[in-house]
C-alpha positions as CSV (number, residue, x, y, z in Angstrom):
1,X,-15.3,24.5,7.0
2,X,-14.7,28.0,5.6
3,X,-14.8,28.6,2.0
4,X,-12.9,31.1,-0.2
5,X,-11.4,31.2,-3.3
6,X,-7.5,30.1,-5.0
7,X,-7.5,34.0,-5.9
8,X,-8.4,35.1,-2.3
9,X,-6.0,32.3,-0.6
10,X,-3.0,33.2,-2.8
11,X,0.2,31.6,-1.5
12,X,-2.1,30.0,1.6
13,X,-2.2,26.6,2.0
14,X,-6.0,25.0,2.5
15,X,-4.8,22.5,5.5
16,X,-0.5,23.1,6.0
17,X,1.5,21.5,8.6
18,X,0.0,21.6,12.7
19,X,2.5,22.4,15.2
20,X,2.5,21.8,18.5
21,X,0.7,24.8,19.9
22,X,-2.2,23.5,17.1
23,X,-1.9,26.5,15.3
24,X,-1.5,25.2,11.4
25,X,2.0,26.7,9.3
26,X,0.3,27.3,5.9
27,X,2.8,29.0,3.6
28,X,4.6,28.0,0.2
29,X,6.6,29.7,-2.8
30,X,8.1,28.8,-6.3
31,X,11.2,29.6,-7.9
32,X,10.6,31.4,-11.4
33,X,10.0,28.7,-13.9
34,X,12.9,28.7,-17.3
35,X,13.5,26.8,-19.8
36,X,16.6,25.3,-18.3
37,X,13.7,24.2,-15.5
38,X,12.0,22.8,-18.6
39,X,14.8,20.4,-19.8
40,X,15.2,19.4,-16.2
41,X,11.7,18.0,-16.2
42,X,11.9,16.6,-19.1
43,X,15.3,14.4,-18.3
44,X,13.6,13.4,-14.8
45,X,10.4,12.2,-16.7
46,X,12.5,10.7,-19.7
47,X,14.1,8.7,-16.9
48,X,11.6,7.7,-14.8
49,X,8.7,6.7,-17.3
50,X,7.2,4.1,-14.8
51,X,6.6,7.1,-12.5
52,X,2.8,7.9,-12.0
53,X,1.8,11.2,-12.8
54,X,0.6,11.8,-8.7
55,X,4.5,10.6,-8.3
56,X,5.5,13.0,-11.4
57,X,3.8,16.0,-9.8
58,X,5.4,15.5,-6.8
59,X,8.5,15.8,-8.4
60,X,7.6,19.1,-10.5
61,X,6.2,20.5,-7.3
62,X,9.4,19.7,-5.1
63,X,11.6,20.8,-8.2
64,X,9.8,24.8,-8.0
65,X,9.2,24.8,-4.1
66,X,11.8,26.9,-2.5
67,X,9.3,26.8,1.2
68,X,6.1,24.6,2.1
69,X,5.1,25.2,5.8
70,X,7.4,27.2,7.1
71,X,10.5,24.9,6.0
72,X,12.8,25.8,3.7
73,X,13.4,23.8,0.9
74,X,16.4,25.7,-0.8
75,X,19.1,23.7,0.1
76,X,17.2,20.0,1.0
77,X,18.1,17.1,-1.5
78,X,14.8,16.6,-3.8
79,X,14.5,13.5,-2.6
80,X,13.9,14.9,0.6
81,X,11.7,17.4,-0.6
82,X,9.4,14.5,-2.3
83,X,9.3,12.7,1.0
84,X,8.0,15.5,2.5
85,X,5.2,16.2,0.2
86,X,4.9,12.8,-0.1
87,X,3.4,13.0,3.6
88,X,1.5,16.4,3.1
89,X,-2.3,16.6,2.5
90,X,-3.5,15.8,-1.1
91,X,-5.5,18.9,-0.9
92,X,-2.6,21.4,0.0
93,X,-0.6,19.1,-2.7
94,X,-3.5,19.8,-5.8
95,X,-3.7,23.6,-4.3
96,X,-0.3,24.3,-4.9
97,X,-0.4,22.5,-8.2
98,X,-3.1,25.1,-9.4
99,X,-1.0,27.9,-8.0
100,X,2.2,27.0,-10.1
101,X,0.3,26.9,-12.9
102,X,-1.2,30.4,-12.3
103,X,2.4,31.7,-11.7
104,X,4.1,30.3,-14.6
105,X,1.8,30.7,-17.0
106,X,-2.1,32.4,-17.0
107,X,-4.9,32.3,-14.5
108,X,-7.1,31.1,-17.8
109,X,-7.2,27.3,-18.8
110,X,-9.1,26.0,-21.7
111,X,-10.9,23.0,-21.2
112,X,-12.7,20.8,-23.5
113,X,-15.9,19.8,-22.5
114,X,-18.4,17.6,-24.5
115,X,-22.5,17.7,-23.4
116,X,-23.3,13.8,-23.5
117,X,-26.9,14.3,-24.2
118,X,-26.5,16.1,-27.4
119,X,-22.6,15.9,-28.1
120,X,-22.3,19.7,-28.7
121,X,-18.2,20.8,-28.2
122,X,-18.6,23.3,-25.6
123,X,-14.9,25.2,-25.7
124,X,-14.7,26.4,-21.7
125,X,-12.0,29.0,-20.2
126,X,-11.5,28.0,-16.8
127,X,-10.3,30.9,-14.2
128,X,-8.1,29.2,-12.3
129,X,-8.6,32.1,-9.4
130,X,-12.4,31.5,-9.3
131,X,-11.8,27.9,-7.9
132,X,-13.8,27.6,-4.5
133,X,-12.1,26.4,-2.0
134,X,-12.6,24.5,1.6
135,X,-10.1,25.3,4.7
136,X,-10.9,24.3,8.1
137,X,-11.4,27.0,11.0
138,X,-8.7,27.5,13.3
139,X,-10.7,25.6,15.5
140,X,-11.8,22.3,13.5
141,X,-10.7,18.9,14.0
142,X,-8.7,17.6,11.3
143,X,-10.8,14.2,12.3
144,X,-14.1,12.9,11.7
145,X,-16.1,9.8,12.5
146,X,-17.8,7.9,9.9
147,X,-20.4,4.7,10.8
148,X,-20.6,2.1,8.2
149,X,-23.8,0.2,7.4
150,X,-22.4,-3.2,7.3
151,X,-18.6,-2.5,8.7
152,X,-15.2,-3.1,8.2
153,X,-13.4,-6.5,9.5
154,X,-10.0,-6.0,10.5
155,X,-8.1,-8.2,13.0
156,X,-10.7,-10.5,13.2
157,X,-13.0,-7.2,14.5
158,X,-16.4,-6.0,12.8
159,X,-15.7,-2.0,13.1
160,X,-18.4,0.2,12.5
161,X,-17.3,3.6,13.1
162,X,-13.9,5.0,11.1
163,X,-12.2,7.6,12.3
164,X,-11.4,9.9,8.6
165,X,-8.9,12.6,8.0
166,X,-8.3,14.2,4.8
167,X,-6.3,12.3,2.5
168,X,-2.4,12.3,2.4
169,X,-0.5,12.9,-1.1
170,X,1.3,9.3,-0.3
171,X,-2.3,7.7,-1.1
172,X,-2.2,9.1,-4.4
173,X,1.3,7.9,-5.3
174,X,0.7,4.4,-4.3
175,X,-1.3,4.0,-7.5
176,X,0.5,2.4,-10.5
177,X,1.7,4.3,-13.4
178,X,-1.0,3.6,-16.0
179,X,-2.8,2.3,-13.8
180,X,-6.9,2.3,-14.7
181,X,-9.0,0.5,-12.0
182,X,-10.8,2.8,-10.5
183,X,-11.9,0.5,-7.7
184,X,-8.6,-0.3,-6.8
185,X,-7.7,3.7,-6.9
186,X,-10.8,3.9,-4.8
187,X,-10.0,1.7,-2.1
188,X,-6.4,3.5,-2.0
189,X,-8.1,6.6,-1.3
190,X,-10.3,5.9,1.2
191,X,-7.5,3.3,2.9
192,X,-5.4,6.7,3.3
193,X,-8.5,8.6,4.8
194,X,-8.8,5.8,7.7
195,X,-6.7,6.8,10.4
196,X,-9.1,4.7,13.4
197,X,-11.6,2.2,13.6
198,X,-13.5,1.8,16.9
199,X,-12.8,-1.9,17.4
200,X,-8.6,-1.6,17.4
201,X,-6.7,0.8,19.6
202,X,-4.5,3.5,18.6
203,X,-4.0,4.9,15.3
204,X,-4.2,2.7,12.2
205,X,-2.7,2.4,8.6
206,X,-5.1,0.6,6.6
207,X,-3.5,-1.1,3.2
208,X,-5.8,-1.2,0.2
209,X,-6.2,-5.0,0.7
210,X,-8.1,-4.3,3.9
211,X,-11.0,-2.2,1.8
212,X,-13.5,-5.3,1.6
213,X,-16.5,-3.7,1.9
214,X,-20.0,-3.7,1.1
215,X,-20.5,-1.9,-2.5
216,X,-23.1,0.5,-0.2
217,X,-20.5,1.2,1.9
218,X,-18.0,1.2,-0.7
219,X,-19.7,4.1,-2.3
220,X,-21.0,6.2,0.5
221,X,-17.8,6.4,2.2
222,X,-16.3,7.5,-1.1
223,X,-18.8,10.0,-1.4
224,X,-18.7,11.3,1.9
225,X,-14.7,11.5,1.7
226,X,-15.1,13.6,-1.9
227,X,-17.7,16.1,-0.2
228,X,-16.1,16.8,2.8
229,X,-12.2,17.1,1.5
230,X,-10.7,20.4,2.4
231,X,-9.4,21.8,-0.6
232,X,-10.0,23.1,-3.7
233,X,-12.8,21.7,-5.8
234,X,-11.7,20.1,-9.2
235,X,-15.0,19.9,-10.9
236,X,-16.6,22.0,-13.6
237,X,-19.9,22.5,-13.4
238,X,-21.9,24.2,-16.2
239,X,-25.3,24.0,-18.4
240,X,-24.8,23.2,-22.4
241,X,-25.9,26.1,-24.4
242,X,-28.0,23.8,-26.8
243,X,-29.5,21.2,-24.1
244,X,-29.7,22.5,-20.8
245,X,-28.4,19.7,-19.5
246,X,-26.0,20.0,-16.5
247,X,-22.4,19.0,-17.4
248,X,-19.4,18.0,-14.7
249,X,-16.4,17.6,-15.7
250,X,-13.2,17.0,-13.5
251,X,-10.5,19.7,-14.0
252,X,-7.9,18.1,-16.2
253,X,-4.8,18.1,-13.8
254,X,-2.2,16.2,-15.2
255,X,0.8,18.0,-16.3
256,X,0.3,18.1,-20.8
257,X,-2.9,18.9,-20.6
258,X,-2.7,21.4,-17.5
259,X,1.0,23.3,-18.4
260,X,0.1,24.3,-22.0
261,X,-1.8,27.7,-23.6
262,X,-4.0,26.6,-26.2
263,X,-3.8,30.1,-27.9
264,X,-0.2,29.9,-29.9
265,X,-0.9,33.1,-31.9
266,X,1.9,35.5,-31.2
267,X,1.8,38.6,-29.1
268,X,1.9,42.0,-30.6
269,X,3.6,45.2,-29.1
């Protein structure tokens, strides 16, 4: 994979849609956010409190798109509009989420972070543009294989060898609203990275129930899925100014904590 940065990708999308000459459609843009836009949100979320937040970002993503890969979104019904990034890659889906925020507000978001060896408050700016990000070549395979230890048994088959591609938004938005086991979040992850398993024939949609495996292969696979996403990379990584010790935190993502300026002193002329 190539990498780059958010600021060097700008309104490029890490993966975007393949057409049929295999050639990938990678483009996207916002409307200006308002505060009419604000009140909007706010009605949709007022109404929909079971929604999940991956469900909610959809929704705040869809409301701003006017394209995403090459397809206009203008005039399509938001409902429409969901379904379609509902099927788009979760890394194009948390790209664009970054790049909203950039355009309607700063490239600089504050972050707390905490060292948990010595508990020193370590106030962080993030640069949003600094981001690293990972885009296949031209030329790569969306598709990898993957061998499991101890396998997978699906239709009365022990599979050994998956067949991954990078997760699909649709994964994310299967989780509950509230929802806080992470091994059940975990299996839905990697159930929407399997798209083969060398024992069955075609293509394959795995549900979460299906994700019975070993904890050894429970945890490699995740692993392996995390490091070799496209996309951009939603961990901050830094040394604590007192300690040393090496802190790394995940980017915090969802929508109060990532749409607000933690500076409310007023401008001056």
């Amino acid at each position: 994979m190539e990498h780059s940065t958010v600021e060097e990708l700008g309104f490029t999308l890490p993966i975007g849609k393949e057409q049929p000459d295999g050639s990938r459609v990678r483009d996207f843009a916002f409307k200006p956010w308002r505060t009419s836009d604000e009140k909007a949100i706010g009605k949709w979320r007022d109404k929909n409190r079971t929604a999940s937040y991956p469900q909610f970002t959809a929704y705040v993503l869809a409301y701003f798109l006017t394209r995403w890969c090459g397809e206009s979104f203008a005039d399509m019904p938001i409902d429409k509009r969901r379904l379609v990034l509902s099927m788009s890659f979760a890394s194009d889906i948390f790209y664009a989420w970054i790049m909203l925020r950039r355009e309607a507000l700063t490239d600089d978001l504050d972050v707390d972070v905490s060292c948990g060896t010595c508990l020193t408050h370590i106030p962080y700016t993030l640069q949003l543009g600094s981001i690293e990000v990972k885009t296949p070549g031209d030329d790569d395979a969306l598709t990898a294989p993957y061998r499991l230890r101890d396998g997978l048994q699906w239709q009365g088959k022990d599979n050994r060898v998956l067949t991954i591609m990078p997760v699909r938004w649709w994964a994310y938005e299967s989780a509950k609203a509230g929802a806080v086991n992470m091994g059940s979040l975990k299996a839905q992850v990697i159930a929407g990275a399997i798209v083969g398993l060398d024992q069955v024939d075609g293509e394959v949609r795995l549900p979460e129930e299906a994700m019975d495996l070993t904890k050894y292969d429970l945890e490699s696979l995740s692993a392996w899925i995390n490091d070799n996403q496209p996309g951009p990379d939603l961990a901050i990584e830094l040394a604590c100014p007192k300690c040393r010790t090496t802190i790394v935190k995940s980017i915090p993502w969802m929508y109060d904590d990532f749409f607000s300026i933690r500076d409310s002193s007023p401008s001056r002329p």
